[in-house]
BAKOLDREN-111464 format. One record per residue (C-alpha): residue number from 1; residue in three letters; x, y, z. Coordinates in steps of 0.5 Angstrom, whole numbers, plus 500, padded with zeros to 3 digits. Layout:
<num=NUM	residu=ala	east=X	north=Y	up=Z>
...
// end
This chain:
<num=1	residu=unk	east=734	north=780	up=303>
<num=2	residu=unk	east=727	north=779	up=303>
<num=3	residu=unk	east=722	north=776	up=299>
<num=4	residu=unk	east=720	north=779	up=293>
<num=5	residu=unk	east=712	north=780	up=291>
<num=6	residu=unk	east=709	north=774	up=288>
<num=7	residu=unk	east=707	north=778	up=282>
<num=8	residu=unk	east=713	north=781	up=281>
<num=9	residu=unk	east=718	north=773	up=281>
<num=10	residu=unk	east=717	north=773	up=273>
<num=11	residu=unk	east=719	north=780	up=272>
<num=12	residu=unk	east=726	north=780	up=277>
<num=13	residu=unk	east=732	north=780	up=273>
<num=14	residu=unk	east=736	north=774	up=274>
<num=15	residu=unk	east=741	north=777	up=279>
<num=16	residu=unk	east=734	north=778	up=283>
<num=17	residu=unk	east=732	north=771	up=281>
<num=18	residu=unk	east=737	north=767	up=282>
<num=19	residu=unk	east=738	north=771	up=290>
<num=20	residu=unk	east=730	north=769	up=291>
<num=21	residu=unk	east=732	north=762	up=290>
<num=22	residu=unk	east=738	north=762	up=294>
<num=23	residu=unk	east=734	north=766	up=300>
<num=24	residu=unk	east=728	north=761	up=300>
<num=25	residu=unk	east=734	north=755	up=300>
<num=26	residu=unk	east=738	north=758	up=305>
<num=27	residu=unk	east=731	north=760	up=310>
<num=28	residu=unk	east=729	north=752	up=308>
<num=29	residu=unk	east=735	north=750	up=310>
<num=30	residu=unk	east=738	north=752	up=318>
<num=31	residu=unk	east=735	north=760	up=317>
<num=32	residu=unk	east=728	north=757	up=318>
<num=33	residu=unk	east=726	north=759	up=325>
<num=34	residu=unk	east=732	north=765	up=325>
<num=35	residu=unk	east=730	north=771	up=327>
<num=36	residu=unk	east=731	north=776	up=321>
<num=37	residu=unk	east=729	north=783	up=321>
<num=38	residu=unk	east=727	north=783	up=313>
<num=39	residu=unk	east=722	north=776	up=313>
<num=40	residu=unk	east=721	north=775	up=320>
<num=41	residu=unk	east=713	north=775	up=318>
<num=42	residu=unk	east=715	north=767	up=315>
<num=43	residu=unk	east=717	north=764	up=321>
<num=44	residu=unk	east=709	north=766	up=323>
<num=45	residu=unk	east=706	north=762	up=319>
<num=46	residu=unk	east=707	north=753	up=316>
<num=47	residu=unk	east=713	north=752	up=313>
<num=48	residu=unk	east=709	north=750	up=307>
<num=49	residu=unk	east=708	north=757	up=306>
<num=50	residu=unk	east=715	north=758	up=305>
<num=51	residu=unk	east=715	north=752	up=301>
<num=52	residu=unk	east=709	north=755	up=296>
<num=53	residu=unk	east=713	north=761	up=294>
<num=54	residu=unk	east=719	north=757	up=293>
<num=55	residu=unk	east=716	north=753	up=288>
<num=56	residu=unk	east=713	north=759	up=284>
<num=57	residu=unk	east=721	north=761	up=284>
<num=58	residu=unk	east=724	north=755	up=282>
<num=59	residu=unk	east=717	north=754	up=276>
<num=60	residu=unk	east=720	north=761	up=274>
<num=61	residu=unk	east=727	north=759	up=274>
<num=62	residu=unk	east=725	north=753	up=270>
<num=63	residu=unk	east=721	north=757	up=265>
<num=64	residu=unk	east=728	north=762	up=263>
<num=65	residu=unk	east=731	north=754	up=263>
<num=66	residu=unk	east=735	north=754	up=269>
<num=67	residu=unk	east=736	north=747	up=272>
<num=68	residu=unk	east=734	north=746	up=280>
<num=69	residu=unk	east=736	north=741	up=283>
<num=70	residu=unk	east=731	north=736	up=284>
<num=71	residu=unk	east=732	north=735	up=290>
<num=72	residu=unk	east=728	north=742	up=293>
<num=73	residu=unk	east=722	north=739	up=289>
<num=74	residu=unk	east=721	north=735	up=296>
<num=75	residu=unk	east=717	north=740	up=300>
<num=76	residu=unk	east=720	north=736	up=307>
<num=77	residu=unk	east=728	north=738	up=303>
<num=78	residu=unk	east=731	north=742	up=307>
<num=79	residu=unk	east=739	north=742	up=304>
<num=80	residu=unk	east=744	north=738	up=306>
<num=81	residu=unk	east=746	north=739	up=312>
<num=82	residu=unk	east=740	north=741	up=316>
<num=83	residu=unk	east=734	north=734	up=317>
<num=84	residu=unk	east=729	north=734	up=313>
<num=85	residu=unk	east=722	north=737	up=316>
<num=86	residu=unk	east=715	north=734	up=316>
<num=87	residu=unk	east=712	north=737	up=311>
<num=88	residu=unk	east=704	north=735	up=308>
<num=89	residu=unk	east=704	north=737	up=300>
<num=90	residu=unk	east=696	north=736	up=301>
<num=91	residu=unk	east=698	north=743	up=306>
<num=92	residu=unk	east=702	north=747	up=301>
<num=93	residu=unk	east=698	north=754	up=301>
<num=94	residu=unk	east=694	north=755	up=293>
<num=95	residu=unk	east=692	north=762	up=295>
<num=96	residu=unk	east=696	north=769	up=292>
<num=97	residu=unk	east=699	north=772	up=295>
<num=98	residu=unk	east=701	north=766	up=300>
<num=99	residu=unk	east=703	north=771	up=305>
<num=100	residu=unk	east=698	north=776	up=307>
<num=101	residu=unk	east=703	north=782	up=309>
<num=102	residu=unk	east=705	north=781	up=301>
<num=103	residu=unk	east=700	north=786	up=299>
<num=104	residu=unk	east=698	north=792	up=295>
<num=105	residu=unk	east=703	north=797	up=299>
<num=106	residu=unk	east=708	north=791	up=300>
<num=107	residu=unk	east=708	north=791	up=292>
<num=108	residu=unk	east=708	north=797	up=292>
<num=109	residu=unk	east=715	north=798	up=295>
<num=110	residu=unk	east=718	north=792	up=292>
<num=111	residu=unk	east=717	north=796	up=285>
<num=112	residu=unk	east=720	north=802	up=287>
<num=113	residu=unk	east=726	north=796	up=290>
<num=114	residu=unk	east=727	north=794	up=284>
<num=115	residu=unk	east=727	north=801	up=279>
<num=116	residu=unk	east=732	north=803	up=284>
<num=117	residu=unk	east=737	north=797	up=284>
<num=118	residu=unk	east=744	north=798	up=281>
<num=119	residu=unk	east=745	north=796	up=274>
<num=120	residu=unk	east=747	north=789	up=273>
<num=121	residu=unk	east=747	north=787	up=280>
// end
């Protein structure tokens, strides 16, 4: 799985955004920290970071009216199993893009996924 560009999270169709949702969950959660080929580049920057990106999913998820749970509002939440983390609010990057291999080339690609993705998938 990978991240998509953040310019790209309001146009990912719904099997795209509802799997960005449960990526993001799953990297919060005990991924963080596990070496992944595809988004490696998260673990080199603060946990903060991937919290921002997150919101920015879940503000989509919102607006095409699916519930989030409240719980991953919290930026220290990291799912039921794994212990909360510390995390500073007042730390969570406003900047775009948040990650700074997410640029032009990144989007680029990221276009070029998603109009070669399969139908309804």
């Amino acid at each position: 799985m990978r991240l998509w560009h953040e310019s790209l999270i309001a146009r990912l169709p719904r099997a795209q955004l509802l799997g960005q949702h449960r990526e993001c969950c799953a990297l919060r959660g005990l991924g963080w920290g596990r070496r992944h080929q595809t988004v490696d580049y998260v673990f080199t920057h603060p946990y903060e970071f991937l919290v921002a990106y997150h919101y920015q999913v879940m503000n989509e998820m919102v607006n095409r009216g699916y519930r989030v749970a409240p719980k991953w509002w919290d930026c220290s939440y990291r799912g039921q199993r794994a212990p909360g983390i510390p995390c500073d609010p007042d730390k969570i990057p406003r900047q775009h893009p948040i990650y700074p291999v997410h640029d032009a080339d990144y989007e680029l690609l990221c276009r070029e996924l998603l109009a070669h993705r399969v139908p309804n998938s």
